[in-house]
GULUM-396698 format. One record per residue: residue in three letters; x, y, z of N, C-alpha, C, CB in turn; chain. Coordinates in steps of 0.05 Angstrom, whole numbers, plus 5000, padded with zeros to 4 digits. Last residue first. Glycine has a CB too. Example, Ala and Ser with C-alpha at 12.3 -4.5 7.8 and 13.67 -1.06 7.14 Angstrom:
<pabas>
ser; 5257; 4955; 5142; 5273; 4979; 5143; 5258; 5001; 5157; 5282; 4988; 5114; A
ala; 5264; 4886; 5156; 5246; 4910; 5156; 5264; 4934; 5156; 5226; 4911; 5181; A
</pabas>
This chain:
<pabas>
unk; 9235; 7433; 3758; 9215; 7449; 3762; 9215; 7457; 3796; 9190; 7435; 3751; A
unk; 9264; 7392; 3732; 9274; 7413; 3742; 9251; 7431; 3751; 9293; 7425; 3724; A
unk; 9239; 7334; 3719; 9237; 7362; 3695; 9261; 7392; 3713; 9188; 7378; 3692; A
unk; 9240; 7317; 3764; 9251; 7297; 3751; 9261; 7317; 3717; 9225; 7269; 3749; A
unk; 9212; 7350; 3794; 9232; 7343; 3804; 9243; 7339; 3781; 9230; 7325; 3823; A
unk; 9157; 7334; 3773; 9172; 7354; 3767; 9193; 7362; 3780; 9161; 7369; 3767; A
unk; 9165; 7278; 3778; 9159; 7289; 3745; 9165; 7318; 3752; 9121; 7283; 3730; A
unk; 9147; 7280; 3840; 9169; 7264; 3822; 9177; 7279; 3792; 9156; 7233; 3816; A
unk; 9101; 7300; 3836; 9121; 7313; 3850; 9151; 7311; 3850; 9115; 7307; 3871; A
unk; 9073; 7265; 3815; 9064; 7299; 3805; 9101; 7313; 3812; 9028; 7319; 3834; A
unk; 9076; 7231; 3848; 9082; 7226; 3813; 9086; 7253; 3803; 9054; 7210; 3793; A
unk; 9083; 7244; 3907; 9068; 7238; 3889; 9089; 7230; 3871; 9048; 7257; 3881; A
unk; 9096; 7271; 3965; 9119; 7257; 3944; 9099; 7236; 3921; 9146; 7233; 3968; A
unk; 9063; 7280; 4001; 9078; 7292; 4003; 9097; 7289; 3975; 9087; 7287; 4027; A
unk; 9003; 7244; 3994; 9003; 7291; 3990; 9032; 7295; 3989; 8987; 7318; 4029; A
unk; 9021; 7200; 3979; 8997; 7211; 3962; 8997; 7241; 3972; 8965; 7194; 3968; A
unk; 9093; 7173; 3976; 9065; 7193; 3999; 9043; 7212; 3973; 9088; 7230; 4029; A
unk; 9142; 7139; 3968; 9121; 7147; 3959; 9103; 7155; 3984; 9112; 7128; 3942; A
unk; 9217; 7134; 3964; 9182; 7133; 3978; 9169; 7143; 3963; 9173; 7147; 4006; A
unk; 9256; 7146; 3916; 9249; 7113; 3930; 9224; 7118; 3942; 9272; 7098; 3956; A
unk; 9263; 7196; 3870; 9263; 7185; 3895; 9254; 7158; 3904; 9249; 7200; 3906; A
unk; 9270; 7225; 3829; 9235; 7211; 3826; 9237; 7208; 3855; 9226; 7175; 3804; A
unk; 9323; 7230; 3818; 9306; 7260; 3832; 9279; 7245; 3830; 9307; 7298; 3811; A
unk; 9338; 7180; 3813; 9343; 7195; 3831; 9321; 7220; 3838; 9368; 7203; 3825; A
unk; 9316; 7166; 3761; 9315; 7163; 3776; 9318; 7175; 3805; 9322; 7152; 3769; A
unk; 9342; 7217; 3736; 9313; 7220; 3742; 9310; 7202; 3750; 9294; 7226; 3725; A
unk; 9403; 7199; 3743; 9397; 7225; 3753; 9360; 7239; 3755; 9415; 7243; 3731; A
unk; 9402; 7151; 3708; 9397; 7154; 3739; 9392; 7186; 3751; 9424; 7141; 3754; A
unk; 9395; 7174; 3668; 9370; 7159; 3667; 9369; 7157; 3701; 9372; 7129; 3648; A
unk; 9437; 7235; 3662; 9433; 7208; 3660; 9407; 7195; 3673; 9455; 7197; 3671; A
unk; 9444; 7298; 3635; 9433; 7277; 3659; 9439; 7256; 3637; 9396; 7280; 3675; A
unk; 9463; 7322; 3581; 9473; 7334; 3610; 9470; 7313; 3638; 9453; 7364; 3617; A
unk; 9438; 7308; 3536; 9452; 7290; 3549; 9471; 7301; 3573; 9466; 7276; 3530; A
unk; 9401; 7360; 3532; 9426; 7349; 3511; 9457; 7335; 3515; 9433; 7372; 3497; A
unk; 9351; 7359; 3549; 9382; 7362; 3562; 9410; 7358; 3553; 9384; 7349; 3580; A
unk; 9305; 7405; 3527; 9321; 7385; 3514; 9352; 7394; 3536; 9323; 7391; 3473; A
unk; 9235; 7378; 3547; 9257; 7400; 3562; 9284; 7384; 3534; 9265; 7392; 3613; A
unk; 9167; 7393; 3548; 9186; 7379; 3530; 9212; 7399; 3547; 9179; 7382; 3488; A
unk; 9106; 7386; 3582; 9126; 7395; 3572; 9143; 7378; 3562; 9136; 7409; 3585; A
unk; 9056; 7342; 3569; 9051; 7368; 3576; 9079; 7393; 3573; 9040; 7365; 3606; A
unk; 9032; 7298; 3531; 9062; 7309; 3535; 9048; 7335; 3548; 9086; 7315; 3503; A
unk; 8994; 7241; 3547; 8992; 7264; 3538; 9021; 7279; 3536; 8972; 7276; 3554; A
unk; 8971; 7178; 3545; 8984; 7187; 3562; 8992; 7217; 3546; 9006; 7167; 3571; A
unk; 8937; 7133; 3520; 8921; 7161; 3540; 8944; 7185; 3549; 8906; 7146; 3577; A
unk; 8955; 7089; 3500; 8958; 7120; 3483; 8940; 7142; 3496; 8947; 7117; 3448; A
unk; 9011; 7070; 3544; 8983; 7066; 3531; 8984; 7095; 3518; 8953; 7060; 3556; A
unk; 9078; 7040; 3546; 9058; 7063; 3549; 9029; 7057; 3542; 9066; 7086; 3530; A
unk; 9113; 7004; 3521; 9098; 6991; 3544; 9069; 7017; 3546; 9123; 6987; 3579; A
unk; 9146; 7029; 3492; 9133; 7023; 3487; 9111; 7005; 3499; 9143; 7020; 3475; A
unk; 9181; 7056; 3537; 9159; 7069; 3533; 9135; 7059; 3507; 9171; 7095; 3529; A
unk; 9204; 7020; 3591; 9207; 7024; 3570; 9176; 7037; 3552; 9219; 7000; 3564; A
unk; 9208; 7044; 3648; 9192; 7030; 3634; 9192; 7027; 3606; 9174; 7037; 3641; A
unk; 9228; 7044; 3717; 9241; 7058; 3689; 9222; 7036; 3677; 9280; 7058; 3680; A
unk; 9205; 7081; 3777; 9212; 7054; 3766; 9227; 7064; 3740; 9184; 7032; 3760; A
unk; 9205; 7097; 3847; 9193; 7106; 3827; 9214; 7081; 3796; 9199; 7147; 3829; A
unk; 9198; 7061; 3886; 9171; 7065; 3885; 9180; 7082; 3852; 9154; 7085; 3916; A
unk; 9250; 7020; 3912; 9238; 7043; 3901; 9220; 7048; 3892; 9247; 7051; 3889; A
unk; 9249; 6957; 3919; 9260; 6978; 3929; 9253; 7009; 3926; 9280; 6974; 3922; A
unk; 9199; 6956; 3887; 9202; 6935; 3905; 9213; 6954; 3923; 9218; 6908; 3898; A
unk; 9145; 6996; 3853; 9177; 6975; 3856; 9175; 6965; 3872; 9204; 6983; 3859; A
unk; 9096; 7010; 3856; 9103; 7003; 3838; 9132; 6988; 3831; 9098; 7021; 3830; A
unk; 9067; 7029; 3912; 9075; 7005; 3901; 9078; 6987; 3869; 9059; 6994; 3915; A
unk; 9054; 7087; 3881; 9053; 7080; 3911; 9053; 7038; 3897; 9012; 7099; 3935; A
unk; 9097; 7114; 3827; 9076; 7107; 3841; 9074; 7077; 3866; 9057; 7105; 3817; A
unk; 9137; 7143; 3785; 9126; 7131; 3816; 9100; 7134; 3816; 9136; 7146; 3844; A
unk; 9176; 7139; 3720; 9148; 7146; 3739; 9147; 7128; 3759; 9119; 7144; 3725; A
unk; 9204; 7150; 3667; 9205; 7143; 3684; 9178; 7160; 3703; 9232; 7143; 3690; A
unk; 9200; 7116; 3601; 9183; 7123; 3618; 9191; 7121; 3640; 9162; 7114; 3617; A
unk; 9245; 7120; 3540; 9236; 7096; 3570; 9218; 7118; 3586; 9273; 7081; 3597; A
unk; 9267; 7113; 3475; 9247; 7116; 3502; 9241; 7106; 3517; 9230; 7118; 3504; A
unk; 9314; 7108; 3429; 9310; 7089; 3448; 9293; 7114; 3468; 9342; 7072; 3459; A
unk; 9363; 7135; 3410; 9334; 7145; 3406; 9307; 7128; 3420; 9329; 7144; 3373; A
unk; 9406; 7143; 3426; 9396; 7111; 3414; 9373; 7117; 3399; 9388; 7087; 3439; A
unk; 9411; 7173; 3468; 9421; 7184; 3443; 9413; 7159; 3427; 9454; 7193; 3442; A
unk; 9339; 7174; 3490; 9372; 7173; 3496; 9385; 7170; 3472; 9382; 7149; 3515; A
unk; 9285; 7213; 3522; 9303; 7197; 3501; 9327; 7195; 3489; 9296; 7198; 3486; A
unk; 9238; 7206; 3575; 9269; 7200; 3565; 9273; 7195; 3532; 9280; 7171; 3582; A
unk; 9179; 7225; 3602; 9186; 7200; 3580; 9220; 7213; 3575; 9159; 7201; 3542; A
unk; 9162; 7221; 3667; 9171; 7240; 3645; 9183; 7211; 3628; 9198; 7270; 3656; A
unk; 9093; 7227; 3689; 9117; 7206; 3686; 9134; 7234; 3670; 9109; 7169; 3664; A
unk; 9026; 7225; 3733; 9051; 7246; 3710; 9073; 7218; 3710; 9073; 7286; 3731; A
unk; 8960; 7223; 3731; 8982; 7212; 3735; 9005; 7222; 3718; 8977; 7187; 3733; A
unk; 8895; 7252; 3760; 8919; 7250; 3736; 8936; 7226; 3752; 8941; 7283; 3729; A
unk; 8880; 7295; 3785; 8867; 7277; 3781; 8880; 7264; 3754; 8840; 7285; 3782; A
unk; 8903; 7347; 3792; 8918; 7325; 3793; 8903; 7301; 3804; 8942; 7331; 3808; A
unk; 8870; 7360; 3722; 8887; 7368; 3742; 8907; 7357; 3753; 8877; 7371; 3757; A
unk; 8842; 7310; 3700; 8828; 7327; 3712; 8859; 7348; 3725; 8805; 7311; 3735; A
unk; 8820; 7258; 3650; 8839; 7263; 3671; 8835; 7298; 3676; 8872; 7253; 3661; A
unk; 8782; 7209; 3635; 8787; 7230; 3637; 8815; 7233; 3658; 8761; 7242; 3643; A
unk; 8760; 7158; 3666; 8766; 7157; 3636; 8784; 7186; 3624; 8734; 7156; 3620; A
unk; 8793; 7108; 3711; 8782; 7138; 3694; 8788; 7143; 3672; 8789; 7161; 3701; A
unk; 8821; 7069; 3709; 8802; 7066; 3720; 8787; 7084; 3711; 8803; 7065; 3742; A
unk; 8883; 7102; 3734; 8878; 7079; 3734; 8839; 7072; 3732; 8895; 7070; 3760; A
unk; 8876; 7173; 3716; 8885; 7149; 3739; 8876; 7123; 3719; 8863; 7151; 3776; A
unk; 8894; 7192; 3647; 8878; 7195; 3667; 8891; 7166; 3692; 8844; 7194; 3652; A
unk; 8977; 7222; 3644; 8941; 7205; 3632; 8923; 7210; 3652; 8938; 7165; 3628; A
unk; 9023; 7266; 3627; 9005; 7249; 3642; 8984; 7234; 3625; 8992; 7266; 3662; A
unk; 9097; 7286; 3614; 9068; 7267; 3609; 9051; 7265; 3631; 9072; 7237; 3603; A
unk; 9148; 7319; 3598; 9133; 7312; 3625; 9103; 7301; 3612; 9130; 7343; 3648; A
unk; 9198; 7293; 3558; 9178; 7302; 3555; 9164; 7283; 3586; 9168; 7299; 3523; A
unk; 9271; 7302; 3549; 9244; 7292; 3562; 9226; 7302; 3561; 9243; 7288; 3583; A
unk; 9326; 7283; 3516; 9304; 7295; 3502; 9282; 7288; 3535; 9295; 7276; 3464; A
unk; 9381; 7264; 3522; 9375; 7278; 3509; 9357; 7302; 3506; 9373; 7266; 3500; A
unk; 9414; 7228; 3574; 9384; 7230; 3566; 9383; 7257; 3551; 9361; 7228; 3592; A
unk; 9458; 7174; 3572; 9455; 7205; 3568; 9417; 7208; 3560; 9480; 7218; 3536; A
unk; 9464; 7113; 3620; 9458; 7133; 3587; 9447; 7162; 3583; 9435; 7119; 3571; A
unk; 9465; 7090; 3656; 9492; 7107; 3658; 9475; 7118; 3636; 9527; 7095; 3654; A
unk; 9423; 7050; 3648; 9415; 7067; 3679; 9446; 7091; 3669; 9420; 7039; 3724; A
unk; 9449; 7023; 3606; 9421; 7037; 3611; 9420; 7059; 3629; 9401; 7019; 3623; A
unk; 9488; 6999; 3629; 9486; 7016; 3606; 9467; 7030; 3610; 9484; 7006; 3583; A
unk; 9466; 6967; 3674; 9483; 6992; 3678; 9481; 7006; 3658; 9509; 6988; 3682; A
unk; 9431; 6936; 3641; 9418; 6948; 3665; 9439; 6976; 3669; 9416; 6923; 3694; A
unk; 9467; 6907; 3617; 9445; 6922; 3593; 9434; 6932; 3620; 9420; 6900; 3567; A
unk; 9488; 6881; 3654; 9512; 6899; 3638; 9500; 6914; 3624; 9532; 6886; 3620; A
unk; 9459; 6846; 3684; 9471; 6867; 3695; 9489; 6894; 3673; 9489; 6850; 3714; A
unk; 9397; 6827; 3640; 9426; 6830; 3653; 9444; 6856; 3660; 9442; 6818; 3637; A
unk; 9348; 6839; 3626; 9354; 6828; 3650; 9385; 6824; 3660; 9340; 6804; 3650; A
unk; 9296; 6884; 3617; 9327; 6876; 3613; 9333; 6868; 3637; 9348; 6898; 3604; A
unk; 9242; 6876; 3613; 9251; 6877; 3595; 9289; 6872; 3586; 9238; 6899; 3593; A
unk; 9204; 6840; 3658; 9227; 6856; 3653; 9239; 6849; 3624; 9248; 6851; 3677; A
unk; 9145; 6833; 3694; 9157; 6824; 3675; 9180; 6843; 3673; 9141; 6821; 3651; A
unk; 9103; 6831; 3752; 9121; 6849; 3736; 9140; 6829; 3720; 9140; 6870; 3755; A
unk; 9051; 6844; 3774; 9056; 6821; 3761; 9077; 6834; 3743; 9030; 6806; 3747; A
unk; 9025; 6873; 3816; 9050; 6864; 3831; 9063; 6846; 3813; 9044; 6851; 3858; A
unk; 8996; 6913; 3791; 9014; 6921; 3789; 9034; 6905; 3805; 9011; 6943; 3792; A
unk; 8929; 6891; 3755; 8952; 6870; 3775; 8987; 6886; 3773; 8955; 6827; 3756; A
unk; 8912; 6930; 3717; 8909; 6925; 3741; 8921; 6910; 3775; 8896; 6919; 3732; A
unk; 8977; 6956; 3688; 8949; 6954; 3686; 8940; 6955; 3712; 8939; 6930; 3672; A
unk; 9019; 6993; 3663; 9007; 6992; 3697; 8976; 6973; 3701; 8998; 7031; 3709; A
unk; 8996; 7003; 3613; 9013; 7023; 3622; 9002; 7020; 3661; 9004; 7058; 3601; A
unk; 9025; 6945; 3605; 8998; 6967; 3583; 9013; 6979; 3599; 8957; 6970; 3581; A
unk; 9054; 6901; 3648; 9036; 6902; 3627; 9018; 6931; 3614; 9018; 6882; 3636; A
unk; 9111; 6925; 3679; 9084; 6916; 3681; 9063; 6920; 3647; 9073; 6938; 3709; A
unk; 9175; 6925; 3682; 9162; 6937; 3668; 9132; 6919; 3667; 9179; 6940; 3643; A
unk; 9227; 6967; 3722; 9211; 6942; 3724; 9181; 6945; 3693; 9197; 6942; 3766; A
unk; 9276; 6972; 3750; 9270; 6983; 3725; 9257; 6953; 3713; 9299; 6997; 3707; A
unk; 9293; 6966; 3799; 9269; 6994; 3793; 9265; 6995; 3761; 9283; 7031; 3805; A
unk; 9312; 6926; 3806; 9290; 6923; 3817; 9276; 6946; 3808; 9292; 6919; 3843; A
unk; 9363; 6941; 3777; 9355; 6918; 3773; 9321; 6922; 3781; 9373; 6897; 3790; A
unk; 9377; 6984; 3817; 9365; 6995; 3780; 9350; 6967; 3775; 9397; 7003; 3747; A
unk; 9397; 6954; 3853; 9378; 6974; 3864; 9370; 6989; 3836; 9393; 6996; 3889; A
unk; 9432; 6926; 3825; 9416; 6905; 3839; 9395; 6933; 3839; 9429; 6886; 3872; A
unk; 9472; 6969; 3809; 9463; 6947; 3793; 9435; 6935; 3799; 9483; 6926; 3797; A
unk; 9487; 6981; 3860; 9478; 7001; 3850; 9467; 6975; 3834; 9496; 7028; 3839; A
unk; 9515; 6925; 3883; 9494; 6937; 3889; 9473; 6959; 3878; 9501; 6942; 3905; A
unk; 9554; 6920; 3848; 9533; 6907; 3833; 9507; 6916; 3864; 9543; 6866; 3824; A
unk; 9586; 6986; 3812; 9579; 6962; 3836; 9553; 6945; 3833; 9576; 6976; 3867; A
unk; 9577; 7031; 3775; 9594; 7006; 3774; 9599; 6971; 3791; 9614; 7021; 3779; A
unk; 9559; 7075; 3747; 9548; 7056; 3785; 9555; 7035; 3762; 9503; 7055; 3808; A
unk; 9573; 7142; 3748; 9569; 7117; 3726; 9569; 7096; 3758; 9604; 7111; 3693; A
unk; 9544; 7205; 3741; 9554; 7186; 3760; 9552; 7158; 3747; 9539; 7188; 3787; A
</pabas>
């Protein structure tokens, strides 16, 4: 689905937000990596290749446990270009689940699967299946990421 309107535009605009390390502490201090509308659509329209489902430990922990965790799935687009998509409970404005460019990542973060879509989806299509709300039992990260993997 290619989003051509500058509403679609505006609603990637806000979710593809990119916070310091991987989320640090202050998640309301968001910086952006792309800021115009035309490198936002490209983006959000781009074939996704390659994803790998990831986690780390929470925010704060040193370890990670189960779903004492945090999941994302990492993207990589025919550019070879990586972006991190992942929710969490006030991480966007409009949408809770975001796009991050993956050199932003920290090195806690682990691959648990690898899927190859060989550009079948687009960046919005795991947008999309990540979803806009967030709920700690109903619609996690966990829940997103495997949505976002087909699972």
């Amino acid at each position: 689905m290619m989003v051509t309107n500058a509403l679609g535009v505006f609603m990637f605009a806000v979710a593809l937000m990119v916070a310091e390390g991987s989320w640090g502490s202050d998640k309301n201090s968001y910086s952006y990596d792309l800021s115009k509308a035309s490198d936002l659509r490209k983006l959000y329209n781009s074939k996704v290749y390659a994803a790998d489902r990831m986690t780390r430990p929470l925010e704060g922990l040193p370890i990670q446990a189960g779903i004492i965790s945090h999941s994302g799935v990492r993207v990589t687009l025919a550019d070879r270009t990586k972006w991190l998509v992942h929710k969490g409970n006030n991480f966007g404005i409009s949408s809770q689940t975001v796009v991050v460019d993956a050199r932003h990542m920290s090195n806690s973060w682990r691959i648990r699967e690898t899927k190859n879509f060989r550009g079948s989806k687009t960046v919005s299509d795991f947008v999309k299946a990540g979803g806009t709300d967030y709920s700690l039992l109903f619609n996690n990260c966990h829940n997103a990421a495997g949505r976002m993997m087909g699972n």
